[in-house]
PyMOL Python script that loads the backbone (N, CA, C, O; Angstrom):
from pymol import cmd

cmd.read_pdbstr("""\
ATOM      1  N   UNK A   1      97.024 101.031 123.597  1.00  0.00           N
ATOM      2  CA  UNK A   1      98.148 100.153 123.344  1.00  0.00           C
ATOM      3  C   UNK A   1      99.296 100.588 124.246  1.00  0.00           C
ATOM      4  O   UNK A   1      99.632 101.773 124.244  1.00  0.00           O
ATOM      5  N   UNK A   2      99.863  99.774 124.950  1.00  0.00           N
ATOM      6  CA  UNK A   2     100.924  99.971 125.650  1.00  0.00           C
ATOM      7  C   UNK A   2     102.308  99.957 125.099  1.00  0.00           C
ATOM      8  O   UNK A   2     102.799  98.835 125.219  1.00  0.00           O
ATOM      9  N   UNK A   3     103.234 100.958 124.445  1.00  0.00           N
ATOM     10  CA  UNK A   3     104.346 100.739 124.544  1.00  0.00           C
ATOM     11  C   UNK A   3     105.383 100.791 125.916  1.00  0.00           C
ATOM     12  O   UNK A   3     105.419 101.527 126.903  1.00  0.00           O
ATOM     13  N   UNK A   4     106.385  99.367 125.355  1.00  0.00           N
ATOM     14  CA  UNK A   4     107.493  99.504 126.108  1.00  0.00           C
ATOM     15  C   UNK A   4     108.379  99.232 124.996  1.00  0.00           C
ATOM     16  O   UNK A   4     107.955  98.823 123.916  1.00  0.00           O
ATOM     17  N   UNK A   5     110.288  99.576 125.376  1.00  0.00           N
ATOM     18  CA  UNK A   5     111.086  98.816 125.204  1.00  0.00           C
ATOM     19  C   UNK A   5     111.670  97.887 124.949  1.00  0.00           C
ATOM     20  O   UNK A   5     111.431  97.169 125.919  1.00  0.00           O
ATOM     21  N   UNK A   6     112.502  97.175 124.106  1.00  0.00           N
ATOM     22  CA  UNK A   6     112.733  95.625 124.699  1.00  0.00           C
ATOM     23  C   UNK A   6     113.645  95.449 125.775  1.00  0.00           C
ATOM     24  O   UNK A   6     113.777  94.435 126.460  1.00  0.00           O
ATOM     25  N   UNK A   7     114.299  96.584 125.870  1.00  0.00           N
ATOM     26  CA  UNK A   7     114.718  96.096 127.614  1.00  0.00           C
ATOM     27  C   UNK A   7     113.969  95.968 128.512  1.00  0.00           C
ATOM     28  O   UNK A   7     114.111  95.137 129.408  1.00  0.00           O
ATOM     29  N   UNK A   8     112.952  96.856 128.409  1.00  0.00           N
ATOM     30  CA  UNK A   8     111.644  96.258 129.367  1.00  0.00           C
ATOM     31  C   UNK A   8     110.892  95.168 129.460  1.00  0.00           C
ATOM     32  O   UNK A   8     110.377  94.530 130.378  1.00  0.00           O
ATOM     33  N   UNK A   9     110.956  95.084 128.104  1.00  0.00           N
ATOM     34  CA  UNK A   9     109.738  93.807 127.698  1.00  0.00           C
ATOM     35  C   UNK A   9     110.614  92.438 128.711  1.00  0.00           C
ATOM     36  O   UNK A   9     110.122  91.567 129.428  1.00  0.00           O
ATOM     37  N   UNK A  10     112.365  92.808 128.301  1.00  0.00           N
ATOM     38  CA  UNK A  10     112.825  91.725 128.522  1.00  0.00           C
ATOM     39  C   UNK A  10     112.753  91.779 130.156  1.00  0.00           C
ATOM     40  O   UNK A  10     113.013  90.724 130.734  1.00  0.00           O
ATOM     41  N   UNK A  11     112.460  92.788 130.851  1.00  0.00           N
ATOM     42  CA  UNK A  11     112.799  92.477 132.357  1.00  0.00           C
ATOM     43  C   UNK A  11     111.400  92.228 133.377  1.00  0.00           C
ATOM     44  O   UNK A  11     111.177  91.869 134.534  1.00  0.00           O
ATOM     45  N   UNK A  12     110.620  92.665 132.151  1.00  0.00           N
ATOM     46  CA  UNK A  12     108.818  92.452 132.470  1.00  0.00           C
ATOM     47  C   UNK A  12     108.026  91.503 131.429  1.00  0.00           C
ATOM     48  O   UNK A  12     106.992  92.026 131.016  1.00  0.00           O
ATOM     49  N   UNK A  13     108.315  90.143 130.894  1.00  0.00           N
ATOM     50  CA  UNK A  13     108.196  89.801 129.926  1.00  0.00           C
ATOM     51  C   UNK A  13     106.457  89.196 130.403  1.00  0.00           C
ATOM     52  O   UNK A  13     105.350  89.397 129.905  1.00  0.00           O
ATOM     53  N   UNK A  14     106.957  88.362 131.646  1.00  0.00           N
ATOM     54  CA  UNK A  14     105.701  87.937 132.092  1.00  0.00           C
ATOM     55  C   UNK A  14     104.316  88.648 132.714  1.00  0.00           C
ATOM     56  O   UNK A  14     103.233  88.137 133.002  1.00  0.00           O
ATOM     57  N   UNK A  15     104.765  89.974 132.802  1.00  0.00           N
ATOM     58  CA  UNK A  15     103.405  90.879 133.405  1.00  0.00           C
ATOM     59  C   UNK A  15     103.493  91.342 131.982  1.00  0.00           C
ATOM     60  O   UNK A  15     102.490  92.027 132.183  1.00  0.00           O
ATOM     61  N   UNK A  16     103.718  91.544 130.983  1.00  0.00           N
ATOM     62  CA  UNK A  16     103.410  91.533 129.947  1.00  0.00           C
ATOM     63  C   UNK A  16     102.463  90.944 129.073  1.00  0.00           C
ATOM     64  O   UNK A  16     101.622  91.417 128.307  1.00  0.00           O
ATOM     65  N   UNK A  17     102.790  89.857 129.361  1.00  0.00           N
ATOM     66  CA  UNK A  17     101.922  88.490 129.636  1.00  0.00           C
ATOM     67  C   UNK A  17     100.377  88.962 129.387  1.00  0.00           C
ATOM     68  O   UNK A  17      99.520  88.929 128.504  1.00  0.00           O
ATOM     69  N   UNK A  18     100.594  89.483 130.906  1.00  0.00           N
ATOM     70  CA  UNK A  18      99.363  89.205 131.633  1.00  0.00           C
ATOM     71  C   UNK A  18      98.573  90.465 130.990  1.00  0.00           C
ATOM     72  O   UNK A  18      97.354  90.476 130.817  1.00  0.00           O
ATOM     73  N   UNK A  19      99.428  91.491 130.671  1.00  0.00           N
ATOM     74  CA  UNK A  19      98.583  93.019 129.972  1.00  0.00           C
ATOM     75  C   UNK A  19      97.923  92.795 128.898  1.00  0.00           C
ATOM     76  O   UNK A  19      96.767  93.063 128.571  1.00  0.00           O
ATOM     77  N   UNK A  20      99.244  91.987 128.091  1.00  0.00           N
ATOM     78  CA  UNK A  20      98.522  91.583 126.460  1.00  0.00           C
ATOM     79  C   UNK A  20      96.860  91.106 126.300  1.00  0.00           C
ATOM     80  O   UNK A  20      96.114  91.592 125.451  1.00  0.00           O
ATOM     81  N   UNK A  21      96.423  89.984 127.365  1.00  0.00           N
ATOM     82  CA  UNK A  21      95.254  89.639 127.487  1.00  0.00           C
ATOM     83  C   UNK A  21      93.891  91.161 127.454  1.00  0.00           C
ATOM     84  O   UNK A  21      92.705  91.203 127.128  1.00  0.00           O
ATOM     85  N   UNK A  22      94.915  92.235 127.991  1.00  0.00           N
ATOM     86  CA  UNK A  22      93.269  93.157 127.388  1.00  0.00           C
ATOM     87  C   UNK A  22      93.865  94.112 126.754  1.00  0.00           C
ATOM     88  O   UNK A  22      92.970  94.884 126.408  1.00  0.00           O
ATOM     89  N   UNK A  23      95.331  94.680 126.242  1.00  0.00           N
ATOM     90  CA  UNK A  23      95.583  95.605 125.379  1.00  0.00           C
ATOM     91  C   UNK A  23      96.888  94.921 124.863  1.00  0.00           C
ATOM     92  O   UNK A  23      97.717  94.347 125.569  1.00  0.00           O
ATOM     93  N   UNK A  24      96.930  95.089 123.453  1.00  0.00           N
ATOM     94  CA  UNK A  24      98.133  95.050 122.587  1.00  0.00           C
ATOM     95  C   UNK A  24      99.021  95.757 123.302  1.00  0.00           C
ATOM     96  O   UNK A  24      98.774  96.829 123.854  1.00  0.00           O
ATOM     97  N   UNK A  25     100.630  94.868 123.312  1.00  0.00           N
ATOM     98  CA  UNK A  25     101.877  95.351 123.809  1.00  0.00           C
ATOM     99  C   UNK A  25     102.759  95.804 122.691  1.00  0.00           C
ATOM    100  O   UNK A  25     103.397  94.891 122.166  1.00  0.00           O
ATOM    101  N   UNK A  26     102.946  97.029 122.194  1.00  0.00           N
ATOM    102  CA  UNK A  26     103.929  97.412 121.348  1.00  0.00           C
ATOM    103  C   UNK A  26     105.337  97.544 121.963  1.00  0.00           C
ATOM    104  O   UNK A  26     105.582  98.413 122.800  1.00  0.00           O
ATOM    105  N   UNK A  27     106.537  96.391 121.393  1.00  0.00           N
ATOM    106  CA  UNK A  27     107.606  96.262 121.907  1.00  0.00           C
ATOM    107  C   UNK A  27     108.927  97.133 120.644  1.00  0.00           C
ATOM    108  O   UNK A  27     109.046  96.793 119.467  1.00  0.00           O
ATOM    109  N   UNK A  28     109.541  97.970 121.158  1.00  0.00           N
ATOM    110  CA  UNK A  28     110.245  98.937 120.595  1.00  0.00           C
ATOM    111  C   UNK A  28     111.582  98.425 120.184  1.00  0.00           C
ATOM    112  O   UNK A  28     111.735  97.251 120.521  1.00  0.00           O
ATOM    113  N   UNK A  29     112.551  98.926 119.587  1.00  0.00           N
ATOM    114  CA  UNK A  29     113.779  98.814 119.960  1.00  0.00           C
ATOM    115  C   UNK A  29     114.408 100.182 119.002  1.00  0.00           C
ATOM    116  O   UNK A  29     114.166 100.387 117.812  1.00  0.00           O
ATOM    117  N   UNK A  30     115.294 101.040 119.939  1.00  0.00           N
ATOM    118  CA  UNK A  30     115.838 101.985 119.267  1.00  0.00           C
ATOM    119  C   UNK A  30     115.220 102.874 118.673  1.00  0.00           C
ATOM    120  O   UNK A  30     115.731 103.518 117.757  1.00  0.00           O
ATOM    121  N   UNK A  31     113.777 103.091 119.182  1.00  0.00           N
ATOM    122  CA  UNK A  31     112.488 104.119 119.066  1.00  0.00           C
ATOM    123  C   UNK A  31     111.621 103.354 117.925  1.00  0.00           C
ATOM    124  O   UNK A  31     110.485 103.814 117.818  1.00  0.00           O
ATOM    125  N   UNK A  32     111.934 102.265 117.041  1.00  0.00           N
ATOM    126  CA  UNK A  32     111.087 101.638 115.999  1.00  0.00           C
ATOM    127  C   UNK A  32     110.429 100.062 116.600  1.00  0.00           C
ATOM    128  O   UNK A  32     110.797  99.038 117.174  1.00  0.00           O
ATOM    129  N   UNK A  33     109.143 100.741 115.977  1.00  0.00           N
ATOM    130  CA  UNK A  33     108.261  98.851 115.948  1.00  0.00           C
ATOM    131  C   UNK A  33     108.965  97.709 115.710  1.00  0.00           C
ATOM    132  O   UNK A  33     109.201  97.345 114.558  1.00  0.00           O
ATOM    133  N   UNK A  34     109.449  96.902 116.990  1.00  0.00           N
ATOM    134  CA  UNK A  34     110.145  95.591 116.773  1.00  0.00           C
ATOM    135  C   UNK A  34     109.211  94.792 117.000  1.00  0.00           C
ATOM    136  O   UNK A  34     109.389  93.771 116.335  1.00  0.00           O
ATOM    137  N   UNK A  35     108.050  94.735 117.778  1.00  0.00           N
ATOM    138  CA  UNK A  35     107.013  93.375 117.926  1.00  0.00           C
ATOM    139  C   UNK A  35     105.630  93.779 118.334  1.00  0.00           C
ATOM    140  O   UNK A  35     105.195  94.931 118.337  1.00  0.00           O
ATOM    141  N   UNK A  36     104.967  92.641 118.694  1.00  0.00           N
ATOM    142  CA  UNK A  36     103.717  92.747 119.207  1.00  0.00           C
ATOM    143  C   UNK A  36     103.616  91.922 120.216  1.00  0.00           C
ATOM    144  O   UNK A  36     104.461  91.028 120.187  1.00  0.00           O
ATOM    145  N   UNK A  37     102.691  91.889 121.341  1.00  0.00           N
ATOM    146  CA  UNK A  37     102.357  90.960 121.842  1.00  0.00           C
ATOM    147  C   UNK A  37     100.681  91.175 122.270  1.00  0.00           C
ATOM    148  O   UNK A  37     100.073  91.883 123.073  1.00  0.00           O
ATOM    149  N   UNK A  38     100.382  90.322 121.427  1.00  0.00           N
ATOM    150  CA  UNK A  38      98.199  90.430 121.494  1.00  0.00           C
ATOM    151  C   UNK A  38      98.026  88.879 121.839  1.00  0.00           C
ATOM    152  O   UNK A  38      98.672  87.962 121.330  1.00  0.00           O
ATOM    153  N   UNK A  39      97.271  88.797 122.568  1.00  0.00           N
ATOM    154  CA  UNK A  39      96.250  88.232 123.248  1.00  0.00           C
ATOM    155  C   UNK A  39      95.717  86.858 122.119  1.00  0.00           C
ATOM    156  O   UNK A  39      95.732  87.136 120.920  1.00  0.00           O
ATOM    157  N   UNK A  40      95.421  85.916 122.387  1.00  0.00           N
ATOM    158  CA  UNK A  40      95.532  84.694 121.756  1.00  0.00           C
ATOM    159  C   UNK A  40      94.108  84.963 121.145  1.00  0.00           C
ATOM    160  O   UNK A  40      94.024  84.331 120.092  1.00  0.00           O
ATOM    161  N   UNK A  41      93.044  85.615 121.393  1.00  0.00           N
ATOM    162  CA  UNK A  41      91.796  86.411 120.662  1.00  0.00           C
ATOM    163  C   UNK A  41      92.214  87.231 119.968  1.00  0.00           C
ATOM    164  O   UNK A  41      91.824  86.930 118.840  1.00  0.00           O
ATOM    165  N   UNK A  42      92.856  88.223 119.919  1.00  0.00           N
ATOM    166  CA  UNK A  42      93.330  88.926 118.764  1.00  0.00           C
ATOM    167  C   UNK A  42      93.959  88.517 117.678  1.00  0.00           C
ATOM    168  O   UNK A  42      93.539  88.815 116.560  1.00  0.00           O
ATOM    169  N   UNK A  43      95.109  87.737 117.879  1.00  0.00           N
ATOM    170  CA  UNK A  43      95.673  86.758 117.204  1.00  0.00           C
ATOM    171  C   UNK A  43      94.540  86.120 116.170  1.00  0.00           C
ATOM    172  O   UNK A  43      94.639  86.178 114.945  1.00  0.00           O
ATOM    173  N   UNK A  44      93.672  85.629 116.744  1.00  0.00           N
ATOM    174  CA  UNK A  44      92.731  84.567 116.343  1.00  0.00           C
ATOM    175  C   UNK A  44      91.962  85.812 114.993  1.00  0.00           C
ATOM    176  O   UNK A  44      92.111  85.929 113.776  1.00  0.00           O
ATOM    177  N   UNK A  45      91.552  86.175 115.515  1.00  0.00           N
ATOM    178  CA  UNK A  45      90.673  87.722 114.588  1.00  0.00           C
ATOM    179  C   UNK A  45      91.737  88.383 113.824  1.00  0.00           C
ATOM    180  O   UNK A  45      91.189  88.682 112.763  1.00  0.00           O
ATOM    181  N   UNK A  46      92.835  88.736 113.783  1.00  0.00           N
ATOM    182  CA  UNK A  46      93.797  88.743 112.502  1.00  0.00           C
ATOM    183  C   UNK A  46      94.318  87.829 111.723  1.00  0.00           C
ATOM    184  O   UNK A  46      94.888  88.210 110.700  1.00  0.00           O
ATOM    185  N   UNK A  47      94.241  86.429 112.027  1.00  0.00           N
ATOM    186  CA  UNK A  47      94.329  85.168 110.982  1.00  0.00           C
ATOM    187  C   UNK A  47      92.946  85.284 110.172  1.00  0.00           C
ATOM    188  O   UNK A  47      92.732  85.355 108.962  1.00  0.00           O
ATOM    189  N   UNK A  48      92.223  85.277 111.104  1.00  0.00           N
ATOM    190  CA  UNK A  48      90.508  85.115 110.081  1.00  0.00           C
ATOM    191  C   UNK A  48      90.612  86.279 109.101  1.00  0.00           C
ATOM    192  O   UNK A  48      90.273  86.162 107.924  1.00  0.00           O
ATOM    193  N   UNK A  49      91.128  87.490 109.666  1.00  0.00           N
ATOM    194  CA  UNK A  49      91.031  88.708 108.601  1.00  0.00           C
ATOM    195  C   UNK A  49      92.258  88.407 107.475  1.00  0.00           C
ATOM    196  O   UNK A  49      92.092  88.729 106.299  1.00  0.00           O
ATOM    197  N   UNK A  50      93.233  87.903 107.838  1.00  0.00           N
ATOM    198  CA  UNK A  50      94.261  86.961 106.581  1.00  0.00           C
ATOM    199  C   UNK A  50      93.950  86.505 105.448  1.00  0.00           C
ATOM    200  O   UNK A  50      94.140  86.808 104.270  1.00  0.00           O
ATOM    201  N   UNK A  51      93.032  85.105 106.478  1.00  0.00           N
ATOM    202  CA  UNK A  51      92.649  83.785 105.501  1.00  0.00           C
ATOM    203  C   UNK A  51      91.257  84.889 104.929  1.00  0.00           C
ATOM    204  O   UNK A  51      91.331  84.731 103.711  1.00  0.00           O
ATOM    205  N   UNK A  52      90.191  85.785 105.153  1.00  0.00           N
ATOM    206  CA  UNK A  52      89.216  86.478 104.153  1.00  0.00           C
ATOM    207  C   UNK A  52      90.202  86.988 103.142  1.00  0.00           C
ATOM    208  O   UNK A  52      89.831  86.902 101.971  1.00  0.00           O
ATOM    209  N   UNK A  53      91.564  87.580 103.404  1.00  0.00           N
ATOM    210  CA  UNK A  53      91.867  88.404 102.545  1.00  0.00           C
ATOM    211  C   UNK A  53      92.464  87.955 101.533  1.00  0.00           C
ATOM    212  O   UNK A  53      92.785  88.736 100.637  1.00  0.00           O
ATOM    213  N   UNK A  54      92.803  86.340 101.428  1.00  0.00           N
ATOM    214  CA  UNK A  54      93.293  85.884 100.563  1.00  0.00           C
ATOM    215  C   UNK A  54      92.239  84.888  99.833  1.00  0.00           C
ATOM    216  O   UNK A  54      92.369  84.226  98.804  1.00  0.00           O
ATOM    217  N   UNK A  55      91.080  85.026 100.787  1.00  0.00           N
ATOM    218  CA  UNK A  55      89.934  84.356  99.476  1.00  0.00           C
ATOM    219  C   UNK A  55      89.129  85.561  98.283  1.00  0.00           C
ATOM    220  O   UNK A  55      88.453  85.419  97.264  1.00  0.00           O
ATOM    221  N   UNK A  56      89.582  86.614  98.980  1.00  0.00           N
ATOM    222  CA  UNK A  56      89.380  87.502  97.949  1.00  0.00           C
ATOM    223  C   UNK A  56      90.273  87.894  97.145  1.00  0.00           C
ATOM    224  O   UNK A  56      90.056  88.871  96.429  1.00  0.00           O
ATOM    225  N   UNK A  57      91.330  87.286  97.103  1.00  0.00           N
ATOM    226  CA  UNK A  57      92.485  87.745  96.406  1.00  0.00           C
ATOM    227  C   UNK A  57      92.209  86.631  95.171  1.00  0.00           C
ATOM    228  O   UNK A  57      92.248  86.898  93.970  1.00  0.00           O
ATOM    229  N   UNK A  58      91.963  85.504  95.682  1.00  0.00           N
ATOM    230  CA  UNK A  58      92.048  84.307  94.939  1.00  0.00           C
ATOM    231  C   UNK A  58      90.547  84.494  94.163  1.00  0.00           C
ATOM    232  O   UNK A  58      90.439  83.942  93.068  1.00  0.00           O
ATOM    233  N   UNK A  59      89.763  85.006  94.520  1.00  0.00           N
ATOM    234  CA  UNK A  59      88.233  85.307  93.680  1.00  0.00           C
ATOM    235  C   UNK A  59      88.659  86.364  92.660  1.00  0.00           C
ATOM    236  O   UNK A  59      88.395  86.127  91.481  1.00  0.00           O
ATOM    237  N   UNK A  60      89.329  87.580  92.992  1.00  0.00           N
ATOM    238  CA  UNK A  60      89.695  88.583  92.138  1.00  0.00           C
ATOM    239  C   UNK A  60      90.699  88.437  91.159  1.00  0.00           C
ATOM    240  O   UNK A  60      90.871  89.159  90.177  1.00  0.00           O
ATOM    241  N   UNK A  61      91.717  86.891  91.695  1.00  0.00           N
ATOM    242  CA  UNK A  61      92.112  86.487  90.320  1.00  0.00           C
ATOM    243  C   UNK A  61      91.639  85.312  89.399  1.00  0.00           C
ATOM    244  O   UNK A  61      92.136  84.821  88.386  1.00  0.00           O
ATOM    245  N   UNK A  62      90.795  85.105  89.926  1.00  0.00           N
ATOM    246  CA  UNK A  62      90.024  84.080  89.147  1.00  0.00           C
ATOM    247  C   UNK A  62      88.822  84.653  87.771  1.00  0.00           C
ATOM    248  O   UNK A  62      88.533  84.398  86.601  1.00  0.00           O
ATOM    249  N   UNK A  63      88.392  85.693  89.058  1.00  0.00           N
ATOM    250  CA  UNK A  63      87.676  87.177  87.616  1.00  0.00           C
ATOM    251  C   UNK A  63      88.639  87.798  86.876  1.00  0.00           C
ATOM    252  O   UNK A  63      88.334  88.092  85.720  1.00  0.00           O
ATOM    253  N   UNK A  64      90.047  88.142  87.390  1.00  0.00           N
ATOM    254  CA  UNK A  64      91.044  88.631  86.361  1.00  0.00           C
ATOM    255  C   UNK A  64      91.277  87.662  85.088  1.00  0.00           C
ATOM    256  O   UNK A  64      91.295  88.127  83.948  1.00  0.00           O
ATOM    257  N   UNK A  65      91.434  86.426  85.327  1.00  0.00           N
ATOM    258  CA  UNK A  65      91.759  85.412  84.417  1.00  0.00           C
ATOM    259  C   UNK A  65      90.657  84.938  83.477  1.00  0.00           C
ATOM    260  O   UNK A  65      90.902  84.312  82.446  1.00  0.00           O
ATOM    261  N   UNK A  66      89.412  85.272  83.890  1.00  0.00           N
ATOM    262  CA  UNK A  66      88.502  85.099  83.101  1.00  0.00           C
ATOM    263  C   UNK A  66      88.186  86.341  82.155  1.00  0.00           C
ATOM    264  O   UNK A  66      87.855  86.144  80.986  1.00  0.00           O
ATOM    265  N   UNK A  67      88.312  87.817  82.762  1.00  0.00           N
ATOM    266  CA  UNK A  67      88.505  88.949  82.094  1.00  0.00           C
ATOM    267  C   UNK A  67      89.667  88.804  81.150  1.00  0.00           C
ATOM    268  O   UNK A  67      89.496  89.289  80.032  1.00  0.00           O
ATOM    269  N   UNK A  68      91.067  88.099  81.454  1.00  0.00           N
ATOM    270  CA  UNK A  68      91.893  87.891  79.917  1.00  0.00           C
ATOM    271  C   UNK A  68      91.694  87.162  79.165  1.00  0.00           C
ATOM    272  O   UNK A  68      92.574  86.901  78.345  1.00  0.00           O
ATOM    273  N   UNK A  69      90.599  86.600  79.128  1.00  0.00           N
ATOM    274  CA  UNK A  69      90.396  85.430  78.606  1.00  0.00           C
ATOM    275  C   UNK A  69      88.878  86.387  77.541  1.00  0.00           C
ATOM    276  O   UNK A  69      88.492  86.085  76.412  1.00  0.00           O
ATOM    277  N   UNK A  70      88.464  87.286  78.257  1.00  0.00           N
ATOM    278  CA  UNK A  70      87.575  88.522  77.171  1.00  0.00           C
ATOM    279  C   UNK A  70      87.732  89.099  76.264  1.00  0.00           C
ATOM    280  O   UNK A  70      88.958  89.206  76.240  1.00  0.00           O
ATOM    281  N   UNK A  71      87.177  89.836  75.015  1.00  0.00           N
ATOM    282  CA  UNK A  71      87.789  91.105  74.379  1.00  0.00           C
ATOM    283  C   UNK A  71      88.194  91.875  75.646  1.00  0.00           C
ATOM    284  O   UNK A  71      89.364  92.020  76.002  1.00  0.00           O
ATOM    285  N   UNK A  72      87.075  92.376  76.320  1.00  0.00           N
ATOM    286  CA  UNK A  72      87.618  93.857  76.984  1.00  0.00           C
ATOM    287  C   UNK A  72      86.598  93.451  78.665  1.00  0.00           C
ATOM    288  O   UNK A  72      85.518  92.873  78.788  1.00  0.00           O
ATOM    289  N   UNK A  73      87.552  94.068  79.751  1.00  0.00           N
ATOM    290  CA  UNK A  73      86.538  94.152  81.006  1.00  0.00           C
ATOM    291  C   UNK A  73      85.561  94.247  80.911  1.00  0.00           C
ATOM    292  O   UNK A  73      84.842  93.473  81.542  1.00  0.00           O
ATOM    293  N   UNK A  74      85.074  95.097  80.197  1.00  0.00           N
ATOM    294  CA  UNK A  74      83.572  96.088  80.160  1.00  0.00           C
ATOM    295  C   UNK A  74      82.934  94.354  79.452  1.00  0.00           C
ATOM    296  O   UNK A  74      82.659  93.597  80.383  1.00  0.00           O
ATOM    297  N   UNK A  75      82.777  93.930  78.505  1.00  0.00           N
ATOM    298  CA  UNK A  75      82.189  92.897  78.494  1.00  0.00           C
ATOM    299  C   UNK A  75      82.394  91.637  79.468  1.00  0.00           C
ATOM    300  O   UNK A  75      81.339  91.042  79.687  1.00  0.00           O
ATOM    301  N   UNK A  76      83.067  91.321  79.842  1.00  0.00           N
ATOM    302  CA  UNK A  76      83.697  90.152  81.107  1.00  0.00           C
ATOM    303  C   UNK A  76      82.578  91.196  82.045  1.00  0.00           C
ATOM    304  O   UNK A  76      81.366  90.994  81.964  1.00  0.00           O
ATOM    305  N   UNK A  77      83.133  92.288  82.904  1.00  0.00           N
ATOM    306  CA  UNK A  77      81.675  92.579  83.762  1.00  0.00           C
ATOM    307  C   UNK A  77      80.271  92.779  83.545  1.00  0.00           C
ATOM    308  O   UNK A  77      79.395  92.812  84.409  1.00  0.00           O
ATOM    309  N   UNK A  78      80.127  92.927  82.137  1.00  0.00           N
ATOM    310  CA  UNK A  78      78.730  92.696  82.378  1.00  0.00           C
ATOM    311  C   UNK A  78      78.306  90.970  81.732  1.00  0.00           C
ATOM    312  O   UNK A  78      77.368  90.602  81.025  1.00  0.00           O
ATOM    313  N   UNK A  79      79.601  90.110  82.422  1.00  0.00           N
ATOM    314  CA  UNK A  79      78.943  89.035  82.521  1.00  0.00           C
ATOM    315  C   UNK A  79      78.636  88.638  83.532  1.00  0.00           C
ATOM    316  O   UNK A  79      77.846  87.694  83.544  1.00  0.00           O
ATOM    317  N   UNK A  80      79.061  89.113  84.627  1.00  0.00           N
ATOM    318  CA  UNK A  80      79.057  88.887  85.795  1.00  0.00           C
ATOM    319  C   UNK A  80      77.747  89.425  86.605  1.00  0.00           C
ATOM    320  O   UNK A  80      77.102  90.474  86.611  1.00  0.00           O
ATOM    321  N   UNK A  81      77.686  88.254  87.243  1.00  0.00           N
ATOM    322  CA  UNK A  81      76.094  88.139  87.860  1.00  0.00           C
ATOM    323  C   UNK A  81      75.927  89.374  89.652  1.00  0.00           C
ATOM    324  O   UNK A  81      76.935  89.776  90.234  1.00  0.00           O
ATOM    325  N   UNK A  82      74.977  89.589  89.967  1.00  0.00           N
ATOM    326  CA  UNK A  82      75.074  89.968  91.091  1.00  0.00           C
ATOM    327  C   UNK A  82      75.496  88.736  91.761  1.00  0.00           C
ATOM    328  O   UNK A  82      76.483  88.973  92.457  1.00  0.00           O
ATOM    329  N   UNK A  83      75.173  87.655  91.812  1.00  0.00           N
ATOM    330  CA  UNK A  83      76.010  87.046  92.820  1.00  0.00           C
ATOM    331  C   UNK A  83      77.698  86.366  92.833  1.00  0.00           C
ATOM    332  O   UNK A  83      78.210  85.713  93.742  1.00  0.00           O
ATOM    333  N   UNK A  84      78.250  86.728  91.654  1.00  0.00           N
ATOM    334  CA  UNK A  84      79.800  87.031  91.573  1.00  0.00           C
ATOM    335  C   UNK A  84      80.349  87.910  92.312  1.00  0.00           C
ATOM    336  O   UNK A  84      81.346  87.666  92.992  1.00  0.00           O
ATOM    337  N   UNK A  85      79.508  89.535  92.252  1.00  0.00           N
ATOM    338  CA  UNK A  85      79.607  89.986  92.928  1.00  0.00           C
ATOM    339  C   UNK A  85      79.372  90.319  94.657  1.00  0.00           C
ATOM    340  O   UNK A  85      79.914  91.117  95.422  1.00  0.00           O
ATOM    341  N   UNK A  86      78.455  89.445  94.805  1.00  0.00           N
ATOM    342  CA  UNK A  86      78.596  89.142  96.703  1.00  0.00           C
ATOM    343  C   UNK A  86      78.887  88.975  96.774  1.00  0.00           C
ATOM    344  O   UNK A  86      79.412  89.583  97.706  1.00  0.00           O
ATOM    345  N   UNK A  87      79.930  87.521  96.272  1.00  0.00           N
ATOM    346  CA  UNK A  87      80.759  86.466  96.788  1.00  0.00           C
ATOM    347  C   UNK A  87      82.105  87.294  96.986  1.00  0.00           C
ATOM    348  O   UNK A  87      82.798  87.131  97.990  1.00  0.00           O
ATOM    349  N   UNK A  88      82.437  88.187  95.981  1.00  0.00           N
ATOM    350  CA  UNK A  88      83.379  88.626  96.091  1.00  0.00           C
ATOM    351  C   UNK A  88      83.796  89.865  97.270  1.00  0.00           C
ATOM    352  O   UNK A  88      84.881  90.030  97.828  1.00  0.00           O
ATOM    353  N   UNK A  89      82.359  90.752  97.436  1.00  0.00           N
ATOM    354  CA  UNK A  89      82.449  91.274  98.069  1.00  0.00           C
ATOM    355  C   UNK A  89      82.531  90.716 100.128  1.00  0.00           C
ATOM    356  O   UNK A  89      83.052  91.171 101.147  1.00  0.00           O
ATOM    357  N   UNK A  90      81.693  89.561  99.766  1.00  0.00           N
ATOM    358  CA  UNK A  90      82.090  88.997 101.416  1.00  0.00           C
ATOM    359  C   UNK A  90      83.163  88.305 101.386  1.00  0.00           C
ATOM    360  O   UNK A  90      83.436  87.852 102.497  1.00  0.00           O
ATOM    361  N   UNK A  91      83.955  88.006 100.501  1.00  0.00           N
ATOM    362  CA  UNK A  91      85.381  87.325 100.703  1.00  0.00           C
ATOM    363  C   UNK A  91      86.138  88.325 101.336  1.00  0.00           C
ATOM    364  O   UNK A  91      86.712  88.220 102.420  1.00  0.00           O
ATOM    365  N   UNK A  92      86.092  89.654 100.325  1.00  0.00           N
ATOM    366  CA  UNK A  92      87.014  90.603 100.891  1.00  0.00           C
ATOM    367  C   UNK A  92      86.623  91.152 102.569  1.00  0.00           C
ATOM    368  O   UNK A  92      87.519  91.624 103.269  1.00  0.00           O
ATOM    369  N   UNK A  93      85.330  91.032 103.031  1.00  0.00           N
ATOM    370  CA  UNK A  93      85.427  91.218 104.425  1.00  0.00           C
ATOM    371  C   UNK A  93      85.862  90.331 105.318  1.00  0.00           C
ATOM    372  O   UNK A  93      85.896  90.625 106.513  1.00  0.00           O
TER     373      UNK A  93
END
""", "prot")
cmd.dss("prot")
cmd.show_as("cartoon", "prot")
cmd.util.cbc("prot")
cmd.orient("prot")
């Protein structure tokens, strides 16, 4: 990963550009993480890892809500099928 500056970034914005396409640009300001600049493929592969992470969020509250809806977890999971559990587990990847 390449850090620069943002005075740099700002005086090299466009060969920046051109770096981002094969390494993430970490842009600074005042020694702390102010930005990124990744590559329209990277980009792409951290939305997909987003949108998984919120279908597992939305599966794990859908088993939460059905678990309050139980006496106790321990019975709610052993209602749950092995394939509740794939689903849930490939959401979260």
């Amino acid at each position: 990963m390449m850090k620069v500056t943002s005075v740099e970034a700002r005086n090299r914005f466009g060969r920046l550009i051109d770096i981002a396409q094969q390494e993430t640009v970490l842009i600074t300001r005042h020694g702390r993480a102010a930005a990124f600049i990744v590559s329209p493929r990277d980009m792409e592969e951290l939305l997909d890892v987003r949108r998984s992470r919120s279908r597992a969020v939305a599966e794990l509250e859908a088993w939460a809500a059905k678990v309050s809806k139980e006496r106790t977890v321990k019975q709610a999971a052993e209602r749950m099928t092995d394939e509740d559990v794939n689903k849930m587990v490939h959401a979260a990847r």
